[in-house]
Gaussian input, Z-matrix of N, CA and C with variables (Angstrom, degrees):
# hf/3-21g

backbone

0 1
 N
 C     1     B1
 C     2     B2     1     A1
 N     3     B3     2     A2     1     D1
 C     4     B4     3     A3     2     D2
 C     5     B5     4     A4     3     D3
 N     6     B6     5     A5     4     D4
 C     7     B7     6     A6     5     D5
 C     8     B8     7     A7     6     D6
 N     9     B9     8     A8     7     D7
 C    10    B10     9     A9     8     D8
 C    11    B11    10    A10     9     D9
 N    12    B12    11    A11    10    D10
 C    13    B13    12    A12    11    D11
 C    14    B14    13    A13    12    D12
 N    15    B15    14    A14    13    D13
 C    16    B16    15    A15    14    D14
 C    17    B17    16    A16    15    D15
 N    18    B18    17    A17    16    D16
 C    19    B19    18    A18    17    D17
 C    20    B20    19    A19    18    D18
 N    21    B21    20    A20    19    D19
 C    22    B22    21    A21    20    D20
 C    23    B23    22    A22    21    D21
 N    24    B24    23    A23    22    D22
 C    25    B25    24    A24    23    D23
 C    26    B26    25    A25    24    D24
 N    27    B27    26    A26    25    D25
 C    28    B28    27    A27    26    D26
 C    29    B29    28    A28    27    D27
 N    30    B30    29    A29    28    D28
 C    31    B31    30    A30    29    D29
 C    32    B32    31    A31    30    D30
 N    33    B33    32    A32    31    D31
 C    34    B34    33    A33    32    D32
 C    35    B35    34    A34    33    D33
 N    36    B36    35    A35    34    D34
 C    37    B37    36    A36    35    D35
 C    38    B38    37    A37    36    D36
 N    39    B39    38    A38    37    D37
 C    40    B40    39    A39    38    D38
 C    41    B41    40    A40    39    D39
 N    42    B42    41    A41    40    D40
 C    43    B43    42    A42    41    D41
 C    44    B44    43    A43    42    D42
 N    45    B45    44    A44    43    D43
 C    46    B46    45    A45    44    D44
 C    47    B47    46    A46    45    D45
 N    48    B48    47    A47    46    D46
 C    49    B49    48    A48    47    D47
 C    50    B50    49    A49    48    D48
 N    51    B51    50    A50    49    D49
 C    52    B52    51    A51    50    D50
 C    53    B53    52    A52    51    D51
 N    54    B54    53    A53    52    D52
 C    55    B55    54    A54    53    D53
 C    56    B56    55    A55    54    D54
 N    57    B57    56    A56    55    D55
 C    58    B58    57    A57    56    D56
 C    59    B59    58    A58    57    D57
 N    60    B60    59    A59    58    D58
 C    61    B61    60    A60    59    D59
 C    62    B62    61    A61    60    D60
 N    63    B63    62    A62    61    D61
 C    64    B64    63    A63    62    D62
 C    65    B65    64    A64    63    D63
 N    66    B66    65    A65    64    D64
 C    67    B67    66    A66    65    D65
 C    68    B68    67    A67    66    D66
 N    69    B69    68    A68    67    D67
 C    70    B70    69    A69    68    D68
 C    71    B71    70    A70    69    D69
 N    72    B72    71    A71    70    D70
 C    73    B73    72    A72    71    D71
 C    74    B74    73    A73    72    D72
 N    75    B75    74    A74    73    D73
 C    76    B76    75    A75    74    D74
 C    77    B77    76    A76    75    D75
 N    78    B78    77    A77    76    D76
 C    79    B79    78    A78    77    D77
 C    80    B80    79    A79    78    D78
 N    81    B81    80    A80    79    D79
 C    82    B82    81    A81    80    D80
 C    83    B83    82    A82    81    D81
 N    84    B84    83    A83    82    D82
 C    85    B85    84    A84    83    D83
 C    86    B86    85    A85    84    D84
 N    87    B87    86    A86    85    D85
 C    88    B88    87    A87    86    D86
 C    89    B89    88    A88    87    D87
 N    90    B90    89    A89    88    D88
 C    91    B91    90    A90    89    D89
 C    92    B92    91    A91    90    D90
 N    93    B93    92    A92    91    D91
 C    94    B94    93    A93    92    D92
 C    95    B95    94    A94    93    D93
 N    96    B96    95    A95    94    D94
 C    97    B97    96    A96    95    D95
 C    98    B98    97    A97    96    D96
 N    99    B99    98    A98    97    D97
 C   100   B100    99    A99    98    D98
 C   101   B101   100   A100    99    D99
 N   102   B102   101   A101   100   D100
 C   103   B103   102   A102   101   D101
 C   104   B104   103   A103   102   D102
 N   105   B105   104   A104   103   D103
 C   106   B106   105   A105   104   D104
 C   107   B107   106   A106   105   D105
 N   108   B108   107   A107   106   D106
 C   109   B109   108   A108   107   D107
 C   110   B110   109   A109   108   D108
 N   111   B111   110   A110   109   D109
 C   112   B112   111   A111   110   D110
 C   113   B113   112   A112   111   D111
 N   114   B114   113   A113   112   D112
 C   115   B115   114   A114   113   D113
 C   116   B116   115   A115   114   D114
 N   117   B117   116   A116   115   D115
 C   118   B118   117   A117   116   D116
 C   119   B119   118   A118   117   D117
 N   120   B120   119   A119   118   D118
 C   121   B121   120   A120   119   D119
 C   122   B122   121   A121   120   D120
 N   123   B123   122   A122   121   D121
 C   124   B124   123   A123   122   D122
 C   125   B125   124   A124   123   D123
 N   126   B126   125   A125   124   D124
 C   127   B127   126   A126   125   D125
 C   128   B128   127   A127   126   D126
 N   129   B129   128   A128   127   D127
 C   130   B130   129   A129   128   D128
 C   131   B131   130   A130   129   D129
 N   132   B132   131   A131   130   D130
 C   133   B133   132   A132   131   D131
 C   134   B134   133   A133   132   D132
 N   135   B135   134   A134   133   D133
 C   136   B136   135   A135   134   D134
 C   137   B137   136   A136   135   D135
 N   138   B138   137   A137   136   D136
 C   139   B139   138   A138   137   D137
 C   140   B140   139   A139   138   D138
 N   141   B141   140   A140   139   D139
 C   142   B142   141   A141   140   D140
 C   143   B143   142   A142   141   D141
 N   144   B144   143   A143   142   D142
 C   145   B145   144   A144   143   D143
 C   146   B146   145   A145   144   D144
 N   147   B147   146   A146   145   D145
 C   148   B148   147   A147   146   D146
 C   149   B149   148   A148   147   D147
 N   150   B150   149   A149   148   D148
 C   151   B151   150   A150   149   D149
 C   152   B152   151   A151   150   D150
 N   153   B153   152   A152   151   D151
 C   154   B154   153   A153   152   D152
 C   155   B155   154   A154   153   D153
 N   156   B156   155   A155   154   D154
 C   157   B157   156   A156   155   D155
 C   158   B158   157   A157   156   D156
 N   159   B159   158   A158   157   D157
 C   160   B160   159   A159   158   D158
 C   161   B161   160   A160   159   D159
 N   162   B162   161   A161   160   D160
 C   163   B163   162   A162   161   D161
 C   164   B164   163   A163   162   D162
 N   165   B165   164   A164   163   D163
 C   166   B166   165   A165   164   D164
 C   167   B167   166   A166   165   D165
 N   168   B168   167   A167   166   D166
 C   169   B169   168   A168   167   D167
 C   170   B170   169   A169   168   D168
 N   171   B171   170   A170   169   D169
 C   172   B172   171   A171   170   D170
 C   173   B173   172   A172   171   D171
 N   174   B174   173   A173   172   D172
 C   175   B175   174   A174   173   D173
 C   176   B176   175   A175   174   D174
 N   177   B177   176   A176   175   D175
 C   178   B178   177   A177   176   D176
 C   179   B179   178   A178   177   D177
 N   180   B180   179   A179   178   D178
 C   181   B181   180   A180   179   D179
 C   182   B182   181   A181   180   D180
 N   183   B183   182   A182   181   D181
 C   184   B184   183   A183   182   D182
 C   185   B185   184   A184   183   D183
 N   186   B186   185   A185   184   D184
 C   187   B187   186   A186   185   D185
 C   188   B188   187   A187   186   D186
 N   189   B189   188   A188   187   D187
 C   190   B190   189   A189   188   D188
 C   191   B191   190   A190   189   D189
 N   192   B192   191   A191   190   D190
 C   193   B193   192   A192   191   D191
 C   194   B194   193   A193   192   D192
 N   195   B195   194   A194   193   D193
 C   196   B196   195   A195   194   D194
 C   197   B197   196   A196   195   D195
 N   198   B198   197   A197   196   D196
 C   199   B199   198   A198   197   D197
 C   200   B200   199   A199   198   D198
 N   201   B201   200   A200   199   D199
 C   202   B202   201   A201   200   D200
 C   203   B203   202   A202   201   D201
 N   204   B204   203   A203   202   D202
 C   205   B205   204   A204   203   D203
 C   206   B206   205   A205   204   D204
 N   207   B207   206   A206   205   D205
 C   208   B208   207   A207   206   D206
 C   209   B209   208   A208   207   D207
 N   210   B210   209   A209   208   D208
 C   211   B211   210   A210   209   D209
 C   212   B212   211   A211   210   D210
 N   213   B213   212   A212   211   D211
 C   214   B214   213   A213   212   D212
 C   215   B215   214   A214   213   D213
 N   216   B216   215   A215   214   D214
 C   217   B217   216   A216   215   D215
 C   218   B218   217   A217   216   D216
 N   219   B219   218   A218   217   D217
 C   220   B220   219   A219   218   D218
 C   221   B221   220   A220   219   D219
 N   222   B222   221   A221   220   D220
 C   223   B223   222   A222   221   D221
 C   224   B224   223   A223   222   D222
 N   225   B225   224   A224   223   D223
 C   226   B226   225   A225   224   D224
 C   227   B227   226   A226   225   D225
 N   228   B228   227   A227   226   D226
 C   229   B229   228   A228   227   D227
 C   230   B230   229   A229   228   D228
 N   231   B231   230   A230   229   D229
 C   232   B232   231   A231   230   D230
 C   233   B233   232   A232   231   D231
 N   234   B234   233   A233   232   D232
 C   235   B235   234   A234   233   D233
 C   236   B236   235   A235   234   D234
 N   237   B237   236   A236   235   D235
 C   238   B238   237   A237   236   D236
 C   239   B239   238   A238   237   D237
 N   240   B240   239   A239   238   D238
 C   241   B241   240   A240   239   D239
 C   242   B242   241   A241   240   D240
 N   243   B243   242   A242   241   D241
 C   244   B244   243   A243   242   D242
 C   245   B245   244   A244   243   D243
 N   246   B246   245   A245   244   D244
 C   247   B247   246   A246   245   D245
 C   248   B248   247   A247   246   D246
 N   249   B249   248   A248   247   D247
 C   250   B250   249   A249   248   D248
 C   251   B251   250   A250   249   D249
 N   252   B252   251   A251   250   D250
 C   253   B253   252   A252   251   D251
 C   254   B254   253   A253   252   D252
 N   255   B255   254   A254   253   D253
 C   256   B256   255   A255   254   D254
 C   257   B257   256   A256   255   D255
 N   258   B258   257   A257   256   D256
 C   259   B259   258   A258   257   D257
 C   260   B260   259   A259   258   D258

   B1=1.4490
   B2=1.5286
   B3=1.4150
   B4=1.6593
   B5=1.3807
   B6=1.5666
   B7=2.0743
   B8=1.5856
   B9=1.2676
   B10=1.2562
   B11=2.0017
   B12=1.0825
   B13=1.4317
   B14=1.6743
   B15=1.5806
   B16=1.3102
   B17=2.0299
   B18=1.1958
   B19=1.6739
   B20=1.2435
   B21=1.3942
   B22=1.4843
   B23=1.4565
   B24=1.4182
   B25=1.7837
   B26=2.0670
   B27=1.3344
   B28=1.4628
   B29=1.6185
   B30=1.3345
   B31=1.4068
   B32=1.7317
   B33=1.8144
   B34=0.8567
   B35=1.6703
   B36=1.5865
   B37=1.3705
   B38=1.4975
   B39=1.4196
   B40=1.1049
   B41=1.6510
   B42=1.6924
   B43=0.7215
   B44=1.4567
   B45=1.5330
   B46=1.6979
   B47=1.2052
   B48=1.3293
   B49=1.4241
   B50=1.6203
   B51=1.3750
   B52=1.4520
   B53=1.8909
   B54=1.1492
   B55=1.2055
   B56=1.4845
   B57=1.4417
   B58=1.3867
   B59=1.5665
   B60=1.6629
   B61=1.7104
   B62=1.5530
   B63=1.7952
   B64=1.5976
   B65=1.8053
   B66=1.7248
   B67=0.8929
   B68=1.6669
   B69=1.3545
   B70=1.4275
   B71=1.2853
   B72=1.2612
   B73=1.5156
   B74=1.3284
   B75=1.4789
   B76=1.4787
   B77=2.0056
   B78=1.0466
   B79=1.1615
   B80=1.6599
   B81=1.0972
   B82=1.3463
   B83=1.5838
   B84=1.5797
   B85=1.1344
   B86=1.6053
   B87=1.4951
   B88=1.6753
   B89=1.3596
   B90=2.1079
   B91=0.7894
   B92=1.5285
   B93=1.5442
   B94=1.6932
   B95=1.9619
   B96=1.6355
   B97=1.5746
   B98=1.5850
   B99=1.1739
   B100=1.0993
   B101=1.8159
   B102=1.3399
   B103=1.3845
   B104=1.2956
   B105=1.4389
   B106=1.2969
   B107=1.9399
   B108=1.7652
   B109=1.5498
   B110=1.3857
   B111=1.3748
   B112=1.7486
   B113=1.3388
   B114=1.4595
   B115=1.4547
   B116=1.5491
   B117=1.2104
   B118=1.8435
   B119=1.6404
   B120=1.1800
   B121=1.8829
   B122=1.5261
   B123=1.4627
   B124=1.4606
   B125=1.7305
   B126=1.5040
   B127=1.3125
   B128=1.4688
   B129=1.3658
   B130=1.6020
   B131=1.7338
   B132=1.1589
   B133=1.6030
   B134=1.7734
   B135=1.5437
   B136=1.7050
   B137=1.3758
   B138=1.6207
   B139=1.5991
   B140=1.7313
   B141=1.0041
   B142=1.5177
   B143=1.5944
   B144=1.4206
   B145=1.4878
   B146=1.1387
   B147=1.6762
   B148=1.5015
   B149=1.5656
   B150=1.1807
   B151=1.2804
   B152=1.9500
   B153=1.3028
   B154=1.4076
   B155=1.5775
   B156=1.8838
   B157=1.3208
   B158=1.4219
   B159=1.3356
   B160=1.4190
   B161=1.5523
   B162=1.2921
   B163=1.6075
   B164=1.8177
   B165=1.1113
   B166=1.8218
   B167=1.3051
   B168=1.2357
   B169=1.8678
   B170=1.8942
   B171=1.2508
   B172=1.7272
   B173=1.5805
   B174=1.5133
   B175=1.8237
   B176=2.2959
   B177=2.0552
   B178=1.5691
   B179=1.4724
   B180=0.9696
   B181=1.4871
   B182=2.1156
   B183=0.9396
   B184=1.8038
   B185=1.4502
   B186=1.3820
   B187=0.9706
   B188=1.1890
   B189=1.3887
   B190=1.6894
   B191=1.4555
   B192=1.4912
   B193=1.2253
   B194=1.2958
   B195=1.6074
   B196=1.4330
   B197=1.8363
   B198=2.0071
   B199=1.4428
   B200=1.1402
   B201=1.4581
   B202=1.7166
   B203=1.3590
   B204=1.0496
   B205=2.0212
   B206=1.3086
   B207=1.1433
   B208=1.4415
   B209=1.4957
   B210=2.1228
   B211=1.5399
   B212=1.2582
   B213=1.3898
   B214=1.9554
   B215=1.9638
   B216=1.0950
   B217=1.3920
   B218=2.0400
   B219=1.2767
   B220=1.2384
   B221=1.8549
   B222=1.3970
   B223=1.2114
   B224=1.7287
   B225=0.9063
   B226=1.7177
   B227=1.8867
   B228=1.1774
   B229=1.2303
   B230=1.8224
   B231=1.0909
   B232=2.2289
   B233=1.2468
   B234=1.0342
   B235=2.0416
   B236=1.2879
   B237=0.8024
   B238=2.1142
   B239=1.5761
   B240=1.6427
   B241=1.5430
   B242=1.3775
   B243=1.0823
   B244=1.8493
   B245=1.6310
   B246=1.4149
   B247=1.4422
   B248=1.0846
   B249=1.1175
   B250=1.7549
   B251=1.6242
   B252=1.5339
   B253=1.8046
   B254=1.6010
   B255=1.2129
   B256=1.0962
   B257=1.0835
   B258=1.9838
   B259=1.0090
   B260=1.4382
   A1=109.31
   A2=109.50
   A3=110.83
   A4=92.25
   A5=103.79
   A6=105.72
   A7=109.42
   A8=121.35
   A9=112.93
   A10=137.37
   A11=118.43
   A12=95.51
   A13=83.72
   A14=95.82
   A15=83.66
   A16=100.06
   A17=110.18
   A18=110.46
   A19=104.42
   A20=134.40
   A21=120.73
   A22=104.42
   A23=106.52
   A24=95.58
   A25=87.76
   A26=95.09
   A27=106.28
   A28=124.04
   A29=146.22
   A30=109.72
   A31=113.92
   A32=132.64
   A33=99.08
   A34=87.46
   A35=124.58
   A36=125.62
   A37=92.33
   A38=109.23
   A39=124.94
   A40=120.78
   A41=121.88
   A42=119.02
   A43=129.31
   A44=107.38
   A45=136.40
   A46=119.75
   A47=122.34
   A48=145.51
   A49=138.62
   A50=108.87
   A51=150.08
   A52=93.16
   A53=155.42
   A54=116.66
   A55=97.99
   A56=136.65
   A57=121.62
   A58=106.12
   A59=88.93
   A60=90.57
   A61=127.56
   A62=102.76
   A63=81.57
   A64=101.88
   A65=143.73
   A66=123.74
   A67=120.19
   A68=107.41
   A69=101.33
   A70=137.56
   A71=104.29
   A72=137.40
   A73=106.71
   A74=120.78
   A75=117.60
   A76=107.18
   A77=126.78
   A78=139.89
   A79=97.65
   A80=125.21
   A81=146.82
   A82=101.78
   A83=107.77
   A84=111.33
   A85=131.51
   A86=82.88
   A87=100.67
   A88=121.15
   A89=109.47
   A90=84.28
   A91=149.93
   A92=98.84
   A93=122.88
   A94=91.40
   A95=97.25
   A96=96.40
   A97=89.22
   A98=134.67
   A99=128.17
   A100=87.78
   A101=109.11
   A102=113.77
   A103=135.17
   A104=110.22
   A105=129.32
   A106=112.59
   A107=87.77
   A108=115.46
   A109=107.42
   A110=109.40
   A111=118.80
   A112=113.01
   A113=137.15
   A114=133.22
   A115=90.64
   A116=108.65
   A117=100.09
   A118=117.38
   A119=102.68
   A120=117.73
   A121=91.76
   A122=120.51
   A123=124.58
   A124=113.69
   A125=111.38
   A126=122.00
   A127=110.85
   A128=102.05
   A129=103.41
   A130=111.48
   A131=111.98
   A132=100.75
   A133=88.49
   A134=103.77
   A135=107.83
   A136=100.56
   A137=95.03
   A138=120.83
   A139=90.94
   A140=139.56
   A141=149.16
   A142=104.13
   A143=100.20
   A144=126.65
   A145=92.26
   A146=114.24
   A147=130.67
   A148=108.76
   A149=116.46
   A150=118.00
   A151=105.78
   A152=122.72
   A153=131.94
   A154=119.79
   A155=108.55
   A156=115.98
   A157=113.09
   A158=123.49
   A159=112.72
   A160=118.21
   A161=110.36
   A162=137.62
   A163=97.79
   A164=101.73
   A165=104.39
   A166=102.41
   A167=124.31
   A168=132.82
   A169=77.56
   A170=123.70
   A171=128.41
   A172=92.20
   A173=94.76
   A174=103.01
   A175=70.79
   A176=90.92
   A177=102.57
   A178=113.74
   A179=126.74
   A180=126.08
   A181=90.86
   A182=120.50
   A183=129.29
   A184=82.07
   A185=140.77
   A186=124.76
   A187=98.25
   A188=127.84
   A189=120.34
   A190=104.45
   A191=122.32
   A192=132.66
   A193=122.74
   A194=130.89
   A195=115.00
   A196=83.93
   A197=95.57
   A198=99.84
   A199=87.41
   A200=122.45
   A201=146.96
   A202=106.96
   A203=100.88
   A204=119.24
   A205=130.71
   A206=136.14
   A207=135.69
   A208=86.74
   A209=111.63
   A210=111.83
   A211=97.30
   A212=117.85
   A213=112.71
   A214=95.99
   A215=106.17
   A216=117.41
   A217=94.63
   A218=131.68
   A219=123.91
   A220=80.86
   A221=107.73
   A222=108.38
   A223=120.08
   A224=111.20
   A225=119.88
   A226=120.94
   A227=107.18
   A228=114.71
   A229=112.61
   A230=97.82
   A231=107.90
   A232=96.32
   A233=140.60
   A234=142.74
   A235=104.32
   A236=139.62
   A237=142.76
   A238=72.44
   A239=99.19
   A240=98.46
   A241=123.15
   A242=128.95
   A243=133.85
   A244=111.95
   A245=92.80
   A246=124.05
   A247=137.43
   A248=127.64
   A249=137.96
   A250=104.59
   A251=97.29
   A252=86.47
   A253=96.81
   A254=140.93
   A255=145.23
   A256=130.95
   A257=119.13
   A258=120.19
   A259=131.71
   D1=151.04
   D2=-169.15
   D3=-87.96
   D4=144.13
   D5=154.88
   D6=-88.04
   D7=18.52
   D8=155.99
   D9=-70.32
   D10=151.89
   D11=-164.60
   D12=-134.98
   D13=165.24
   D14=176.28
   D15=-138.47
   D16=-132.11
   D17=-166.15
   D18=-146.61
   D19=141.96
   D20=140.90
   D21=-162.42
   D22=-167.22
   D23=-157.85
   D24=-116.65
   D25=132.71
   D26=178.20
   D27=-92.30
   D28=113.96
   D29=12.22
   D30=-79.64
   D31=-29.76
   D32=149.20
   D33=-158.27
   D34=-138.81
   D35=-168.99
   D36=-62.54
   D37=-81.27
   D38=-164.83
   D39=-23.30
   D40=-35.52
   D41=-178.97
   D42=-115.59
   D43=17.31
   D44=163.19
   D45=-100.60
   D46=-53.06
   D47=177.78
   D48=-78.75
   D49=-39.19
   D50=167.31
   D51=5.07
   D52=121.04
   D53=132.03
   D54=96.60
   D55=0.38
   D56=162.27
   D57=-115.04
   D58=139.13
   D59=167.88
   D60=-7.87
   D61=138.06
   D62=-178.87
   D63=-81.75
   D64=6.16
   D65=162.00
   D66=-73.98
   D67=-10.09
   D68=171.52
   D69=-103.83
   D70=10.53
   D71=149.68
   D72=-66.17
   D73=-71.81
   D74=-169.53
   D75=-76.19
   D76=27.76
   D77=-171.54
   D78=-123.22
   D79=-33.37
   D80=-161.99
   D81=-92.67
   D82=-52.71
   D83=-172.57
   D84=-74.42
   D85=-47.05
   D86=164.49
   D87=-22.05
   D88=-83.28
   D89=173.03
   D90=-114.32
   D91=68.34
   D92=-160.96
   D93=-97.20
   D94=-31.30
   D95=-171.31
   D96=-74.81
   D97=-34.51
   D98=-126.45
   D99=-87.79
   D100=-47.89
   D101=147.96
   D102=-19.21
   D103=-62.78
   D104=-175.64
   D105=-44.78
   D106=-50.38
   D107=176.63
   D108=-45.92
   D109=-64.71
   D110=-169.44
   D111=-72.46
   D112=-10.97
   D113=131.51
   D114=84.36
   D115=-141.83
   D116=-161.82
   D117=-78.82
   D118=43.44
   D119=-165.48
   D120=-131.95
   D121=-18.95
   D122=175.33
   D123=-62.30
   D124=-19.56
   D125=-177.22
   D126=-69.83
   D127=-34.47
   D128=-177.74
   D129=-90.02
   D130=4.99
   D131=-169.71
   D132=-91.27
   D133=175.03
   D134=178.92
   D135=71.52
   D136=-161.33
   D137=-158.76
   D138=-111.98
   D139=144.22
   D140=119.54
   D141=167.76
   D142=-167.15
   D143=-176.20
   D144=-30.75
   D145=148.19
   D146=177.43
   D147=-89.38
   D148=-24.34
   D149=-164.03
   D150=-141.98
   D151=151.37
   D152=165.71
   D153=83.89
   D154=25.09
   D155=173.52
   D156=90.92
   D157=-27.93
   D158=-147.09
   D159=-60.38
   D160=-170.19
   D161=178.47
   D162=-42.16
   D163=122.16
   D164=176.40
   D165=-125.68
   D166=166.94
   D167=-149.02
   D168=-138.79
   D169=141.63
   D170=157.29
   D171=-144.07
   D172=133.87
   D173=-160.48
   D174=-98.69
   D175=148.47
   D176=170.27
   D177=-137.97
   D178=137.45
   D179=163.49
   D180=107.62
   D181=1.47
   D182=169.06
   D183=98.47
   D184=52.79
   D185=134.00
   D186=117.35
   D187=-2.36
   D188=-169.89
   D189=-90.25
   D190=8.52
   D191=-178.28
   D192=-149.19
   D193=-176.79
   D194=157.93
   D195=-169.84
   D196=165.52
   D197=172.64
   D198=-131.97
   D199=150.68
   D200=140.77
   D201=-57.91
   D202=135.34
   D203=163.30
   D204=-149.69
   D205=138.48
   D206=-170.13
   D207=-104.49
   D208=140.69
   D209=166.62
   D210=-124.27
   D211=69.17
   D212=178.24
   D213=-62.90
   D214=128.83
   D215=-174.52
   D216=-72.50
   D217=-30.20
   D218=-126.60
   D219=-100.09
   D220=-26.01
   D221=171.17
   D222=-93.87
   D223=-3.88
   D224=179.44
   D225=59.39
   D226=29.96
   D227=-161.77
   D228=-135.44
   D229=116.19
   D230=170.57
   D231=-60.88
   D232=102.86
   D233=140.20
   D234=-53.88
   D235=131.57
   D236=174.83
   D237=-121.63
   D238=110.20
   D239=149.57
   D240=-118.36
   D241=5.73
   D242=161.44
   D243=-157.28
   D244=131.25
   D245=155.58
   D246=-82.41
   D247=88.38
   D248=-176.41
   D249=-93.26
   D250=116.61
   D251=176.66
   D252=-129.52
   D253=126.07
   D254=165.00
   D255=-84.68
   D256=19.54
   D257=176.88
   D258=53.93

């Protein structure tokens, strides 16, 4: 099995992304790869639970925004499941 991990938006674009700027997409995305990179160390970056995968908060744009992501290690994969942009 690879220790590579990768990213995508849960359930998918259309229904994370839909309708926001395309700079806040690539604000979103950035650093979702960047995530992807840091592999099971992605759990600790952001805001949430210290321990057992859960729901994590990463503030974008200095704070005028943020996305949710799940980093279940067992699946190797960043879920971005909401985009909050406050413009």
């Amino acid at each position: 099995m690879s220790d590579e991990w990768s990213w995508h938006y849960n359930p998918d674009a259309e229904h994370v992304v839909a309708g926001l700027p395309a700079e806040v997409v690539a604000e979103v995305e950035r650093p979702a790869e960047q995530l992807a990179i840091l592999g099971h160390d992605a759990a600790a970056a952001g805001r949430g639970p210290a321990h057992g995968g859960g729901l994590r908060t990463l503030d974008v744009f200095g704070g005028r925004g943020f996305f949710m992501y799940l980093a279940p290690e067992r699946m190797r994969v960043i879920s971005v499941v909401r985009v909050v942009w406050l413009g």
